[in-house]
C-alpha positions as CSV (number, residue, x, y, z in Angstrom):
1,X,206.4,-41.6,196.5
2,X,207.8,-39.7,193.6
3,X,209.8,-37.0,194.4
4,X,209.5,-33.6,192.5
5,X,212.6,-34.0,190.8
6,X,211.8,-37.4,189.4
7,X,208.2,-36.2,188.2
8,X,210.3,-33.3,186.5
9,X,212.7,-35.7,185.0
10,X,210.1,-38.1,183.5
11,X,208.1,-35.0,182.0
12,X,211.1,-33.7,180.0
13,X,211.6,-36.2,177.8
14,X,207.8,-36.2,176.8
15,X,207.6,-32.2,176.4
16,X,211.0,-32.0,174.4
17,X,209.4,-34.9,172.3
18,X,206.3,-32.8,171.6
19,X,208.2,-29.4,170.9
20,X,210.5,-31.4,168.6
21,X,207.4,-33.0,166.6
22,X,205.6,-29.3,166.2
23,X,209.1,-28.0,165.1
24,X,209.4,-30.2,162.7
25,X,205.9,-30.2,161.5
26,X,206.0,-26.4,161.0
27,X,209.0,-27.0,159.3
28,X,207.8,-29.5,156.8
29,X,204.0,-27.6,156.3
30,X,206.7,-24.2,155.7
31,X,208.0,-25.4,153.2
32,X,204.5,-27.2,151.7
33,X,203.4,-23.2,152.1
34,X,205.8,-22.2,149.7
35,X,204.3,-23.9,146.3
36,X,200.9,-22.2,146.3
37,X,202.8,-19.3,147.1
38,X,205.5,-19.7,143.8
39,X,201.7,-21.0,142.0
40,X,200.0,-17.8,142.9
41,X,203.2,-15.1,142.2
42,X,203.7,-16.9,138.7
43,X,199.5,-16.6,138.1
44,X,199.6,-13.0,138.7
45,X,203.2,-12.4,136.6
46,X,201.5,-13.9,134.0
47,X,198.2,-12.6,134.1
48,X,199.2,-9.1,134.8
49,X,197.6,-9.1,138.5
50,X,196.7,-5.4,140.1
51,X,195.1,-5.5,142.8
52,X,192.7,-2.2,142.7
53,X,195.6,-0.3,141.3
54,X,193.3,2.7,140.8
55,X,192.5,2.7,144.3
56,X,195.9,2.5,146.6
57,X,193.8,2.3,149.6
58,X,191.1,0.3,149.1
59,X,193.4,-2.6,147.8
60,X,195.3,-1.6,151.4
61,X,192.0,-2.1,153.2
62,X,190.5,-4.9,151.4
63,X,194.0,-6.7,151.6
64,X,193.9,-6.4,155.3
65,X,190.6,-7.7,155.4
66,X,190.8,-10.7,153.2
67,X,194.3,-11.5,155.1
68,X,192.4,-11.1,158.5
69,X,189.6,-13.5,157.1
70,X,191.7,-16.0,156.1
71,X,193.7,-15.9,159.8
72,X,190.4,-16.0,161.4
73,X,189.7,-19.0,159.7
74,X,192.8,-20.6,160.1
75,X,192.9,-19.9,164.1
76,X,189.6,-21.5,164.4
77,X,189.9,-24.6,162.6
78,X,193.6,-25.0,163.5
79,X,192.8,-28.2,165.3
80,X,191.8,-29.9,161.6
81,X,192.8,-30.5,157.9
82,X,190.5,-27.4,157.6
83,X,193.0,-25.4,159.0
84,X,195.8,-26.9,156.8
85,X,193.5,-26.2,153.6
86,X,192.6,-22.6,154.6
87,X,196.3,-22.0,155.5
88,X,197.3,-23.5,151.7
89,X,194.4,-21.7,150.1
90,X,196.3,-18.1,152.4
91,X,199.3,-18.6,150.8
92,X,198.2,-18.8,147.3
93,X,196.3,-15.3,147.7
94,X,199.6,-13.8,149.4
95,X,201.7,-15.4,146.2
96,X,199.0,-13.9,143.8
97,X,199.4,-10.2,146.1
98,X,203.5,-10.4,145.9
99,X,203.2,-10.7,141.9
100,X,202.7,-7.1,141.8
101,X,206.0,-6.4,143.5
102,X,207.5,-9.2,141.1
103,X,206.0,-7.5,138.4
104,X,208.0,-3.9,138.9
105,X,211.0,-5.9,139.5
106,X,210.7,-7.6,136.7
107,X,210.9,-4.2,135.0
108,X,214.5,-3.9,136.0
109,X,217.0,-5.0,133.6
110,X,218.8,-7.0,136.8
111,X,214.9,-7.9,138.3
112,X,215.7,-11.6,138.1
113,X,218.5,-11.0,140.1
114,X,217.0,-9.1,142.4
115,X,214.2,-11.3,143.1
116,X,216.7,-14.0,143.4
117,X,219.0,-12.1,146.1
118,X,215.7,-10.8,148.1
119,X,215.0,-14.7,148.4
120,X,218.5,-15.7,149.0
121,X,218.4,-12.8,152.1
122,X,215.3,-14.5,153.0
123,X,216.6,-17.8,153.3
124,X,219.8,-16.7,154.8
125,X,218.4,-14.6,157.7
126,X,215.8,-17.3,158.5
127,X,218.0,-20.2,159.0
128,X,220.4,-18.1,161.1
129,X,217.7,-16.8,163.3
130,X,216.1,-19.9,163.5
131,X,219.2,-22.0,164.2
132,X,219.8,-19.2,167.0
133,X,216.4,-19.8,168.4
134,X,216.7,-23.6,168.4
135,X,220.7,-24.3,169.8
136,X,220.7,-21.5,172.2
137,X,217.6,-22.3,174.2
138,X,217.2,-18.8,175.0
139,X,214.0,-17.8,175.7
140,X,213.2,-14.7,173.5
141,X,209.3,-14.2,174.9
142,X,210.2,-11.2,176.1
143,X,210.9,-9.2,172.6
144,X,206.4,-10.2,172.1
145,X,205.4,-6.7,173.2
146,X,208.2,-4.5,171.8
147,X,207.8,-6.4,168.5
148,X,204.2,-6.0,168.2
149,X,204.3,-2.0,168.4
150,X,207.3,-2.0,166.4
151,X,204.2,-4.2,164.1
152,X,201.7,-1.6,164.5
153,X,204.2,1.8,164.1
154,X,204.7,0.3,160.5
155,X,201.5,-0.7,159.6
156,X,200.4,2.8,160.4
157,X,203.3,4.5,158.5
158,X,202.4,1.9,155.4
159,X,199.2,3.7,155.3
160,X,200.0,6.9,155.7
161,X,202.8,6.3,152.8
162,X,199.6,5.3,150.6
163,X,198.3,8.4,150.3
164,X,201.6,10.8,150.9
165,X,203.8,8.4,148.4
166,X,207.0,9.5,150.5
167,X,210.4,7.6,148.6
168,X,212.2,8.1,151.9
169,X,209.2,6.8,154.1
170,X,209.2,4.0,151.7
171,X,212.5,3.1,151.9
172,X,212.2,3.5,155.9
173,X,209.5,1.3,156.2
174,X,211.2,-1.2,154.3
175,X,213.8,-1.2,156.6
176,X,212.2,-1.3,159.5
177,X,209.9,-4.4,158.1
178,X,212.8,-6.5,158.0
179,X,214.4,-5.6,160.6
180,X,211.3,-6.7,163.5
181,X,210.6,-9.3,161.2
182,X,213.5,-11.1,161.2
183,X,213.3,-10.7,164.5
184,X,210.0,-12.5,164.7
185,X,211.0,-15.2,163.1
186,X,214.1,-15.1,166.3
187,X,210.5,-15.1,168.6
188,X,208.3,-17.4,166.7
189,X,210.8,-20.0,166.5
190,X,211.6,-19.9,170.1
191,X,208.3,-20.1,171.4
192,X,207.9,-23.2,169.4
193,X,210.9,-24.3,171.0
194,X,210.1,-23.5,174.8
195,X,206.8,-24.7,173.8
196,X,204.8,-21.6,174.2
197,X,203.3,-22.4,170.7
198,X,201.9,-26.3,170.5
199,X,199.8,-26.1,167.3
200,X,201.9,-26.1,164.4
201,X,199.3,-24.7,161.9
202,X,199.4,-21.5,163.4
203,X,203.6,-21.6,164.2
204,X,203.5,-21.9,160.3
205,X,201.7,-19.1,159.8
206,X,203.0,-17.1,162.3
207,X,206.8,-18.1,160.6
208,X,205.6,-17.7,156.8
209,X,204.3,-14.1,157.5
210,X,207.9,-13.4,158.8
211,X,209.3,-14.3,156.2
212,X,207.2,-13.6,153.5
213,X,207.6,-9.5,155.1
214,X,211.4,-9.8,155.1
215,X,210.9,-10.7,151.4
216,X,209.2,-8.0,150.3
217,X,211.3,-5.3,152.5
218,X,214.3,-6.9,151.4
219,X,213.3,-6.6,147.6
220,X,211.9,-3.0,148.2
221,X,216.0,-1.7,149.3
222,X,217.5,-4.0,146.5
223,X,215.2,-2.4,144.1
224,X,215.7,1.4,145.4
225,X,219.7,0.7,145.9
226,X,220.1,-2.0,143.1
227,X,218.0,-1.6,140.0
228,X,218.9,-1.0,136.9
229,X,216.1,0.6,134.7
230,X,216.1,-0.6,130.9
């Protein structure tokens, strides 16, 4: 008869195997993410793309609710290539919604680099965090709840800076964005790795929200701090 340590033993191998292969799988569908999202930004650049810019917050609303739609759709065909599809199909929309922001940097004399930088910050806070997440072994699950109303205390303030148009507030929010979304990416990432998250459609999308939000924030300061008007 087996003992309990032996069982233990021989199931290691097998779950570190699995958490590996969704790693690497949310790695690789990441980075597949990113071309409908460069394909959608450079439609909406070049098309001039507002997105009810007479109406701050009914764009806010009906944002939300195509983004929720999409998520819905992705969580319940997760399991198939429908859920790959829907999760491409996301990202294009989310590229065609940053082109806006693109589009008032762009407006800068130094936008380009701007835009370059923000991505650059992007890139350079997500491998750290992720590289944390995946040599440590530490088991960040606890940050889920303190993270989640950091989430909803910004969303809120987001709103409320749609109709009160606060620079400071702006620049606030901003700042917080990146800062509990970086630290997602820390939590995502390490759930995948303690193998709290086993599907890796949804680890992608949970991972290419963080970072598509530390984009944005991190463009919003450079912009504020950084531009140079024409």
């Amino acid at each position: 008869m087996q003992t309990d340590f032996q069982m233990i033993g021989q199931g290691t191998p097998e779950l570190a195997l699995r958490q590996n292969r969704v790693l690497r799988n949310t790695y690789l569908l990441l980075g597949l993410s990113m071309l409908p999202t460069v394909l959608g930004a450079l439609t909406g650049v070049a098309m001039g793309f507002s997105f009810l810019a007479g109406s701050p917050f009914m764009a806010f609303m009906l944002f939300l609710g195509i983004a929720w739609g999409f998520m819905y759709g992705i969580e319940r065909t997760k399991d198939s290539g429908w859920g790959v599809a829907l999760l491409l199909g996301f990202t294009f929309f989310m590229g065609l919604m940053l082109s806006r922001i693109l589009q008032v940097a762009l407006g800068f004399s130094n936008g380009g680099s701007l835009i370059a930088m923000a991505a650059g910050g992007t890139g350079a806070i997500f491998f750290t965090l992720s590289a944390v997440a995946t040599v440590s072994k530490r088991d960040f699950s606890g940050m889920g709840k303190f993270l989640f109303v950091g989430m909803v205390v910004v969303l809120l303030a987001a709103l409320a800076n749609v109709f009160f148009q606060i620079p400071a507030l702006s620049l606030a929010v901003s700042a917080a964005v990146v800062m509990i979304f970086s630290a997602y990416i820390l939590y995502d990432i390490s759930r995948i790795v303690q193998g709290g998250e086993t599907n890796y459609v949804i680890a992608t999308l949970a991972v290419y929200l963080d970072l598509y939000n530390v984009f944005v924030g991190l463009l919003n300061l450079l912009m504020a701090f950084s531009g140079d008007r024409d």
